[in-house]
DONU-367204 format. One record per residue: x, y, z of N, C-alpha, C in turn; residue number from 1; residue in three letters; chain. Coordinates in steps of 0.05 Angstrom, whole numbers. Layout:
DONU-367204
ATOM, X, Y, Z, X, Y, Z, X, Y, Z, NUM, ala, A
...
end
This chain:
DONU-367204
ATOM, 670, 791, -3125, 695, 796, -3140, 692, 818, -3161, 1, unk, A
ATOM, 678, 819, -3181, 671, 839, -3194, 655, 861, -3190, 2, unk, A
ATOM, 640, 870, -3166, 629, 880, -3168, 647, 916, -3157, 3, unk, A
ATOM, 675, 907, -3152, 685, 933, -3144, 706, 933, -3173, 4, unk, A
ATOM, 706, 917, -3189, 724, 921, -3210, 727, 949, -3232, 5, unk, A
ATOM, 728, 964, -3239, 731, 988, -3261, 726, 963, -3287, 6, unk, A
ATOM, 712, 978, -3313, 720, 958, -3335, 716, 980, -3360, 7, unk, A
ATOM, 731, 977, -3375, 720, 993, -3410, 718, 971, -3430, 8, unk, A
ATOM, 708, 980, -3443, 699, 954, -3466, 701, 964, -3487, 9, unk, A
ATOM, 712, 961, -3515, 727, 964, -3538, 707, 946, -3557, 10, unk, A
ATOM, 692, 959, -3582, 685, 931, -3595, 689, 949, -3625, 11, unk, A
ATOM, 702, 926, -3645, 714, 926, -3667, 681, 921, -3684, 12, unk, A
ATOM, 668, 943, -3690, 639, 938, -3701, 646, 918, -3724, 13, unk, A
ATOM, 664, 929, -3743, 668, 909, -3766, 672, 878, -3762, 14, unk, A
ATOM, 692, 871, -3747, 698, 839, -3733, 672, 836, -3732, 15, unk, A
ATOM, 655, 840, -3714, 628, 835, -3706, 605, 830, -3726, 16, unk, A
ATOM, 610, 847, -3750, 588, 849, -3763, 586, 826, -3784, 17, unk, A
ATOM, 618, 825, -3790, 618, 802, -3813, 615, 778, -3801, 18, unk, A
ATOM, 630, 772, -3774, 623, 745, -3754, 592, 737, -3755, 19, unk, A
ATOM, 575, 761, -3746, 550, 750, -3742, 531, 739, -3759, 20, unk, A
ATOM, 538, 760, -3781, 526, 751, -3811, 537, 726, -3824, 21, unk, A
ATOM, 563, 725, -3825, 574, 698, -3831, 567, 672, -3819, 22, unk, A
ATOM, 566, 675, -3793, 560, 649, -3772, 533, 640, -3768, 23, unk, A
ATOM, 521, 663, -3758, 486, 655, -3743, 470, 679, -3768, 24, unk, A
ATOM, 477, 685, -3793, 456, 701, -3813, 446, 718, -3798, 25, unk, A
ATOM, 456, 737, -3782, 438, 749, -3760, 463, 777, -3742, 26, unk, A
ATOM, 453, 793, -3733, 464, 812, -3721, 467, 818, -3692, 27, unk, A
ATOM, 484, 824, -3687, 496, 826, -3658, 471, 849, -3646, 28, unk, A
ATOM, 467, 844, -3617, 462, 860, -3608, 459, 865, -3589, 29, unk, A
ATOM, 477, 901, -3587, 488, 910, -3581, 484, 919, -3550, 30, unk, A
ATOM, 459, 920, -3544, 450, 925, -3516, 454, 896, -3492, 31, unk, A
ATOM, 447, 867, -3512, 456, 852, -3488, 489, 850, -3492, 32, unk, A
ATOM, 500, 853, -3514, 523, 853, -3502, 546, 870, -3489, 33, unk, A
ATOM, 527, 896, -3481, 541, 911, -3468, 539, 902, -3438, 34, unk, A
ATOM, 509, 894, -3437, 503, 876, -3412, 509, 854, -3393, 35, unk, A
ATOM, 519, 839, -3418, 539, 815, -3414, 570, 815, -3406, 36, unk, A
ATOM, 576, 833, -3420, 602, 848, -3412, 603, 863, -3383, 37, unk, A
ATOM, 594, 883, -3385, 592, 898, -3363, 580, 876, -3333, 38, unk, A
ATOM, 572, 857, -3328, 565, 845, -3306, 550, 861, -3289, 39, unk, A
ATOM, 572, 852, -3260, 566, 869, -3247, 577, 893, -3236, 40, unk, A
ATOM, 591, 898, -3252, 624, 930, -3250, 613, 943, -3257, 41, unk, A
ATOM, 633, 966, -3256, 625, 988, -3254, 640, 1005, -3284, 42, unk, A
ATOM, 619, 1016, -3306, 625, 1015, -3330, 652, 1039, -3338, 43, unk, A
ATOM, 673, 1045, -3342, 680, 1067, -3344, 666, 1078, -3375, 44, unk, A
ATOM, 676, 1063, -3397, 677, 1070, -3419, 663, 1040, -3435, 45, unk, A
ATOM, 662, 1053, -3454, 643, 1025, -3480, 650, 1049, -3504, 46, unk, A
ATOM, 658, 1036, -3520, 670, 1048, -3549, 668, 1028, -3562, 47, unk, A
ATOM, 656, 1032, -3589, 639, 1023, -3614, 660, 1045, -3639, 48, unk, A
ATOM, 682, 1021, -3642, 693, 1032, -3669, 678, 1023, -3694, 49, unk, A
ATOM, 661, 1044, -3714, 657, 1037, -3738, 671, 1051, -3758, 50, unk, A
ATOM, 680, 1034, -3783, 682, 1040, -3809, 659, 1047, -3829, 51, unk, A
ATOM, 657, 1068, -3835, 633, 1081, -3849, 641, 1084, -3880, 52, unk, A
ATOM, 628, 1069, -3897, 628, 1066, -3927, 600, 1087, -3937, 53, unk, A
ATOM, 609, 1088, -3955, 593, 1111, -3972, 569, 1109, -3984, 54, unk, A
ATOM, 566, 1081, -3992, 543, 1065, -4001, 526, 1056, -3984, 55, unk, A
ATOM, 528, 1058, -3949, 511, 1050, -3929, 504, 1072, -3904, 56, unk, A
ATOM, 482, 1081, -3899, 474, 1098, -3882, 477, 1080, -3858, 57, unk, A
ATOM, 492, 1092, -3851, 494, 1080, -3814, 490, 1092, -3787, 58, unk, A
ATOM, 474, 1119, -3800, 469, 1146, -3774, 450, 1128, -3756, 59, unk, A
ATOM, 424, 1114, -3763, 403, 1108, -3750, 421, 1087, -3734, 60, unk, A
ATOM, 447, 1063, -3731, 446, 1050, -3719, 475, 1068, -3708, 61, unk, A
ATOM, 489, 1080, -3710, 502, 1097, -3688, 486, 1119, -3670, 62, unk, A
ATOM, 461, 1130, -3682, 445, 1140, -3662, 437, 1112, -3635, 63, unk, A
ATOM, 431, 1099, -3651, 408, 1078, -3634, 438, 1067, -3604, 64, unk, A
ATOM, 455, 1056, -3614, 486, 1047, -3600, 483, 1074, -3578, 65, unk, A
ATOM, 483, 1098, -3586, 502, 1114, -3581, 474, 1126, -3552, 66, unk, A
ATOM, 453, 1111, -3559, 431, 1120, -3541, 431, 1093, -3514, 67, unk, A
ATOM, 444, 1078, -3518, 449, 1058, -3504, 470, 1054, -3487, 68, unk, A
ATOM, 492, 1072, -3487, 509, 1063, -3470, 538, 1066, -3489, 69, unk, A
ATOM, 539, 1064, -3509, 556, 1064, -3527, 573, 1098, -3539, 70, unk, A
ATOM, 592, 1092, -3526, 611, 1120, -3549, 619, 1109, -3577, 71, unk, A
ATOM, 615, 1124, -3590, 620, 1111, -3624, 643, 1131, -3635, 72, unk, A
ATOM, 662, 1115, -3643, 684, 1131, -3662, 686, 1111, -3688, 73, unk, A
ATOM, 683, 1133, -3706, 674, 1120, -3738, 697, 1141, -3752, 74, unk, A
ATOM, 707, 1131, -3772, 718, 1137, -3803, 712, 1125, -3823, 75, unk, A
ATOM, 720, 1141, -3848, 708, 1130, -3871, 726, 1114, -3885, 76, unk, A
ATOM, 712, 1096, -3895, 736, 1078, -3913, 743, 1083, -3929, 77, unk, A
ATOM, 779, 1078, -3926, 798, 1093, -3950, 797, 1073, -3975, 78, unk, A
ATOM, 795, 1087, -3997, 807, 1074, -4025, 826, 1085, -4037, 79, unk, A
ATOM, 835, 1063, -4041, 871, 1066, -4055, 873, 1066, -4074, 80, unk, A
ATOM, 903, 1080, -4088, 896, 1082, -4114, 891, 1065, -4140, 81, unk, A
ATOM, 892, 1035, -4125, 893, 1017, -4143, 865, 1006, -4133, 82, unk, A
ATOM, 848, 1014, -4120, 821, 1009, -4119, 814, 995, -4095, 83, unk, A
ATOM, 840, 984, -4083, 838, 965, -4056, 822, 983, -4031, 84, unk, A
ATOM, 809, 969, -4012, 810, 997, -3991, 815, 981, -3973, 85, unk, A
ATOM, 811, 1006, -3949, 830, 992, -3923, 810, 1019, -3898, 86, unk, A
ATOM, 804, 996, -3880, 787, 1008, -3865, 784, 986, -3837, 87, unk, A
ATOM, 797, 991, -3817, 802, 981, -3791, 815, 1000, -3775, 88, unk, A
ATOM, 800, 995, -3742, 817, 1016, -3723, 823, 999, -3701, 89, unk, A
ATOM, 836, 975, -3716, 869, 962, -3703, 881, 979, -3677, 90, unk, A
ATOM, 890, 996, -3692, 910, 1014, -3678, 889, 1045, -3655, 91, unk, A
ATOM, 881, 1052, -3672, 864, 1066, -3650, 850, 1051, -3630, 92, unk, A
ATOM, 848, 1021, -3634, 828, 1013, -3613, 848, 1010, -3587, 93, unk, A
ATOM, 879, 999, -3601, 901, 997, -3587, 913, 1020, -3567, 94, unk, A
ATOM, 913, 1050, -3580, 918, 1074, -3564, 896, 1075, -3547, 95, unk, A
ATOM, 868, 1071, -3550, 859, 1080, -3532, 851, 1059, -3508, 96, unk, A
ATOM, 862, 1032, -3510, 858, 1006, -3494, 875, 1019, -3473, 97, unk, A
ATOM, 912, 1019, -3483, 933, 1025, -3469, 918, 1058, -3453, 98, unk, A
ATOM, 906, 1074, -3470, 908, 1109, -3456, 885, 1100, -3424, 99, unk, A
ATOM, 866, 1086, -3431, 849, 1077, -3416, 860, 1052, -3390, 100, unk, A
ATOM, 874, 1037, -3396, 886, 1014, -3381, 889, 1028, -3355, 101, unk, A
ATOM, 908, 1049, -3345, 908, 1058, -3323, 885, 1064, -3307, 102, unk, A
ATOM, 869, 1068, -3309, 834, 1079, -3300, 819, 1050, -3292, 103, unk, A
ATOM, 827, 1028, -3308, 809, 1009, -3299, 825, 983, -3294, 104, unk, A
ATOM, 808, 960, -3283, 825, 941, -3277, 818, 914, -3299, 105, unk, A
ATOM, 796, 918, -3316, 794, 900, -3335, 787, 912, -3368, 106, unk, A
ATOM, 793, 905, -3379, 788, 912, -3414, 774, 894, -3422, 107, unk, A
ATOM, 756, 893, -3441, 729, 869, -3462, 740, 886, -3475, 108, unk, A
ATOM, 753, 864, -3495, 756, 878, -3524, 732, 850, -3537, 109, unk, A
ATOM, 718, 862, -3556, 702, 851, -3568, 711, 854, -3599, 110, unk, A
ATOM, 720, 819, -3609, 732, 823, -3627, 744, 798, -3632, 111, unk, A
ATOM, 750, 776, -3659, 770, 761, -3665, 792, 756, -3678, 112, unk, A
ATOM, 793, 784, -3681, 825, 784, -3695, 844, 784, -3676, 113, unk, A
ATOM, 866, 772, -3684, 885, 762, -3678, 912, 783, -3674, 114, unk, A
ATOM, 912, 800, -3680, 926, 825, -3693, 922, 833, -3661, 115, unk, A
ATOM, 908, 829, -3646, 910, 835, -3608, 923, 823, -3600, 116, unk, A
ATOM, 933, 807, -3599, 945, 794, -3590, 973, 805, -3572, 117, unk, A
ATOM, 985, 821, -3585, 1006, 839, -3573, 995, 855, -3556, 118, unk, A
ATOM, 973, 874, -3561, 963, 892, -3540, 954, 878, -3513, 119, unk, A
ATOM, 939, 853, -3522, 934, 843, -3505, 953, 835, -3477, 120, unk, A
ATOM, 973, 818, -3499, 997, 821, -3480, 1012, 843, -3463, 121, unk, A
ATOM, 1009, 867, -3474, 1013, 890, -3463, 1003, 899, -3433, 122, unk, A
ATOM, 970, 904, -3444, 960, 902, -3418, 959, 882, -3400, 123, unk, A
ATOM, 961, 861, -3398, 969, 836, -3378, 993, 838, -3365, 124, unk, A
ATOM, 1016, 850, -3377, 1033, 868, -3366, 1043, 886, -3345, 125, unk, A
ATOM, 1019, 899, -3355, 1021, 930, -3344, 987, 920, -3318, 126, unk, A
ATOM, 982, 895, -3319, 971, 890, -3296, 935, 899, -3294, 127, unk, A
ATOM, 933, 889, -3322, 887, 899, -3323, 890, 869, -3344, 128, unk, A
ATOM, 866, 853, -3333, 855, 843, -3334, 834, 834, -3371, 129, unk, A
ATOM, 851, 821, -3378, 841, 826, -3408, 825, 811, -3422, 130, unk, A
ATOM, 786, 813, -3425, 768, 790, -3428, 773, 795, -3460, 131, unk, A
ATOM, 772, 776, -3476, 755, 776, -3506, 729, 763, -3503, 132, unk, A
ATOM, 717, 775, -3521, 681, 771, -3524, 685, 763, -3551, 133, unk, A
ATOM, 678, 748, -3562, 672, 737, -3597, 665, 711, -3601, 134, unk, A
ATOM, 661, 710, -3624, 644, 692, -3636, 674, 662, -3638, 135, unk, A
ATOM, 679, 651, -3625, 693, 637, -3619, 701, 618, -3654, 136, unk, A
ATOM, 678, 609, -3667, 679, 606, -3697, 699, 625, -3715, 137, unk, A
ATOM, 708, 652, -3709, 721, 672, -3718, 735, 682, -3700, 138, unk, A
ATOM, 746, 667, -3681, 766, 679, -3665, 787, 668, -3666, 139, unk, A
ATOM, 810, 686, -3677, 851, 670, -3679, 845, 651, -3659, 140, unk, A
ATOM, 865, 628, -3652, 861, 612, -3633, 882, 634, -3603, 141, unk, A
ATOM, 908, 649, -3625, 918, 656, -3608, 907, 679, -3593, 142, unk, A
ATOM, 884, 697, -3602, 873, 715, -3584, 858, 698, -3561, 143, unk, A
ATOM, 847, 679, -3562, 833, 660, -3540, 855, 656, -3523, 144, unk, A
ATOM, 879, 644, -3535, 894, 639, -3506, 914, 663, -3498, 145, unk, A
ATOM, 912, 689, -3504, 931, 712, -3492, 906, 720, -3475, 146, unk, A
ATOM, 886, 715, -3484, 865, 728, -3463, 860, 721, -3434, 147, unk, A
ATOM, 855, 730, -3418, 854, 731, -3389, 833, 709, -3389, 148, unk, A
ATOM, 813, 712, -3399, 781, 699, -3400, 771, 702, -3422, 149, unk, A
ATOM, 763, 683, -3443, 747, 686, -3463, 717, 683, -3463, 150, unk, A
ATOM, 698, 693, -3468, 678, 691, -3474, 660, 692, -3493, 151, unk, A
ATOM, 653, 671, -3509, 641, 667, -3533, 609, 677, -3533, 152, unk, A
ATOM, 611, 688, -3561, 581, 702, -3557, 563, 683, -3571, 153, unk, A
ATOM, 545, 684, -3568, 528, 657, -3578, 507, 674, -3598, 154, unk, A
ATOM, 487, 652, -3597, 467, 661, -3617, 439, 677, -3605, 155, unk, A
ATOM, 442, 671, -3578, 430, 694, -3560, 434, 729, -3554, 156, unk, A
ATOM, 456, 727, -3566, 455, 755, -3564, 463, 766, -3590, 157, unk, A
ATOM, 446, 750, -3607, 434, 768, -3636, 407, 779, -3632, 158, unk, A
ATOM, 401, 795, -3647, 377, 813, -3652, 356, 794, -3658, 159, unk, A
ATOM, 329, 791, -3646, 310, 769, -3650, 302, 785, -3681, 160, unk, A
ATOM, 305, 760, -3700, 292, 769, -3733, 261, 781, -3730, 161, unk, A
end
């Protein structure tokens, strides 16, 4: 069944980063779960949205991603004038789910926000196949059930300490 399917995979680095640290003290990683994802299909795309803050060098782990299988699109995080900032690509992950949807027959968005929920619905729609990957502990309840198939990431596919 999968092995003639198309798939792109979308992962929200931030969702991920605070999940992992929060849940299992420990970090995602990134190579089995492109692995896990990807099965046995055939990969179109893998995109690694990061938010890049000023106070953290993050070249060595967008090199390392980006040597693995991973396209990385990063911006920097905005601060506002009242000091708040705001740094998510919600919506870009969204344009390019929908720009990509035609090309393949399934989407992994990797991710538990809930704020998918609409896209999700979108593409289910428009007829591609829509997995979430996340830490099920930090996942809306309602992104689990718009999703086609959920799949919870466990504590195996953190980085061995």
């Amino acid at each position: 069944m999968f092995s003639s399917q198309k798939l792109a995979v979308f992962v929200d680095v931030q969702n991920m980063f605070y999940s992992a640290r929060n849940i299992h003290y420990g970090r995602l990683d990134y190579e089995k779960l492109l692995h896990a994802a990807v099965m046995e299909r055939k990969l179109t795309r893998a995109i690694a949205y990061l938010v890049e803050t000023p106070d953290i060098d993050q070249s060595g782990f967008k090199s390392f991603i980006g040597s693995i299988g991973w396209e990385v699109k990063s911006k920097s995080l905005k601060v506002r004038p009242d000091g708040s900032t705001k740094g998510d690509w919600d919506m870009g992950i969204a344009i390019d789910a929908i720009s990509i949807a035609p090309k393949v027959d399934t989407v992994a968005l990797v991710s538990g926000d809930g704020d998918f929920v609409d896209l999700i619905n979108h593409l289910k729609a428009i007829g591609v196949r829509v997995e979430v990957h996340s830490f099920k502990e930090s996942t809306a309840e309602e992104l689990i059930n718009a999703a086609t198939a959920h799949y919870p990431i466990e504590r195996r596919m953190l980085l061995d300490r």
